[in-house]
C-alpha positions as CSV (number, residue, x, y, z in Angstrom):
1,X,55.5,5.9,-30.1
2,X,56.2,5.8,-26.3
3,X,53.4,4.8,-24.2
4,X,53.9,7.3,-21.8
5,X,50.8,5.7,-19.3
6,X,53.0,2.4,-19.1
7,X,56.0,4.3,-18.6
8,X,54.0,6.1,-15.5
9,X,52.7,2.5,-14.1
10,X,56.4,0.9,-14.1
11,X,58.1,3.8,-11.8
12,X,54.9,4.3,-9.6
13,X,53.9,0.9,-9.0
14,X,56.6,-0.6,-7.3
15,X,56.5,2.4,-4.8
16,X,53.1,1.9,-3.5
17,X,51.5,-0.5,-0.8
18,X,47.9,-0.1,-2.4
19,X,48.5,-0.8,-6.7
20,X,44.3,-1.6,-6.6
21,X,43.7,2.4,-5.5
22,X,46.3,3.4,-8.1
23,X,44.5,4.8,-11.6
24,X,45.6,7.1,-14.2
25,X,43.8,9.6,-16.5
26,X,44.9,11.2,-19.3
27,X,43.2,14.6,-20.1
28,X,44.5,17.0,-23.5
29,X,45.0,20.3,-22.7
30,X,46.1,23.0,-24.6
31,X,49.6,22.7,-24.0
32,X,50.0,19.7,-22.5
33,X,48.7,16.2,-22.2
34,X,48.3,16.0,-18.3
35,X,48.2,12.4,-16.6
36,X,46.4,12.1,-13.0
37,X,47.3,10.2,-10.6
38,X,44.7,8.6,-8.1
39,X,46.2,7.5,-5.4
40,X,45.3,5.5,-1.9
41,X,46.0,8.6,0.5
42,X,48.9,6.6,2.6
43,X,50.5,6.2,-0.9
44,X,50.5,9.7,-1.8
45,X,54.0,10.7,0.6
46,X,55.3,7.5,-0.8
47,X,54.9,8.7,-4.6
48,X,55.8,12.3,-3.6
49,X,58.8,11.3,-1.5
50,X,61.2,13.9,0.9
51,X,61.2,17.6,-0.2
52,X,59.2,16.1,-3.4
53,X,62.1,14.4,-4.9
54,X,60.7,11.3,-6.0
55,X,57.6,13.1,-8.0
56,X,59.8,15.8,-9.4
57,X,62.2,13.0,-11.1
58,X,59.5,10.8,-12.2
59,X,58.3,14.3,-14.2
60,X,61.5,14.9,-15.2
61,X,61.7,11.3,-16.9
62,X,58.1,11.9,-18.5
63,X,58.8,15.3,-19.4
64,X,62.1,14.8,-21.6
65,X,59.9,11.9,-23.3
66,X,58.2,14.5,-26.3
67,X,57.3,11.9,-29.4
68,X,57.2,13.9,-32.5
69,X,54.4,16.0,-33.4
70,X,53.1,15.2,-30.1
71,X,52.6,17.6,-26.6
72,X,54.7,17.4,-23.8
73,X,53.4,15.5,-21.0
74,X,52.7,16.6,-17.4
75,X,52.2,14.1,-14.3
76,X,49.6,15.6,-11.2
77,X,48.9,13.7,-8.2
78,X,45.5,14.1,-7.3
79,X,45.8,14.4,-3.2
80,X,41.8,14.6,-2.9
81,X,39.7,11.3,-3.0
């Protein structure tokens, strides 16, 4: 089973100037098991990149990752802290 947290931490952490702000949560939803990202505020453009691009392949990564029986994931950057 893919540990889709880890999988999270290797493609963010390299991106950010402030890995001791960095924290994720996993929370079950109906649909979906959501991961939230807390991030250091000057890291959050970094993680999002132009136009959104770097977010959106990061969830594309995570979303195509579905183990069996399992639900799909979902990545939100929380932009509030």
């Amino acid at each position: 089973m893919p540990d889709i947290k880890a999988l999270i931490t290797e493609m963010v952490l390299p991106l950010i100037e402030f890995p001791d702000d960095f924290n994720i949560q996993s929370v079950e939803g109906d649909e979906f098991m959501e991961y939230h990202l807390d991030l250091n505020p000057e890291d959050i453009g970094r993680v999002i990149g132009r136009k959104g691009r770097v977010i959106r392949a990061i969830r594309t990564i995570v979303y195509s990752i579905r183990p069996r029986g399992q639900k799909r994931s979902r990545i939100i950057v929380n932009d509030a802290k």
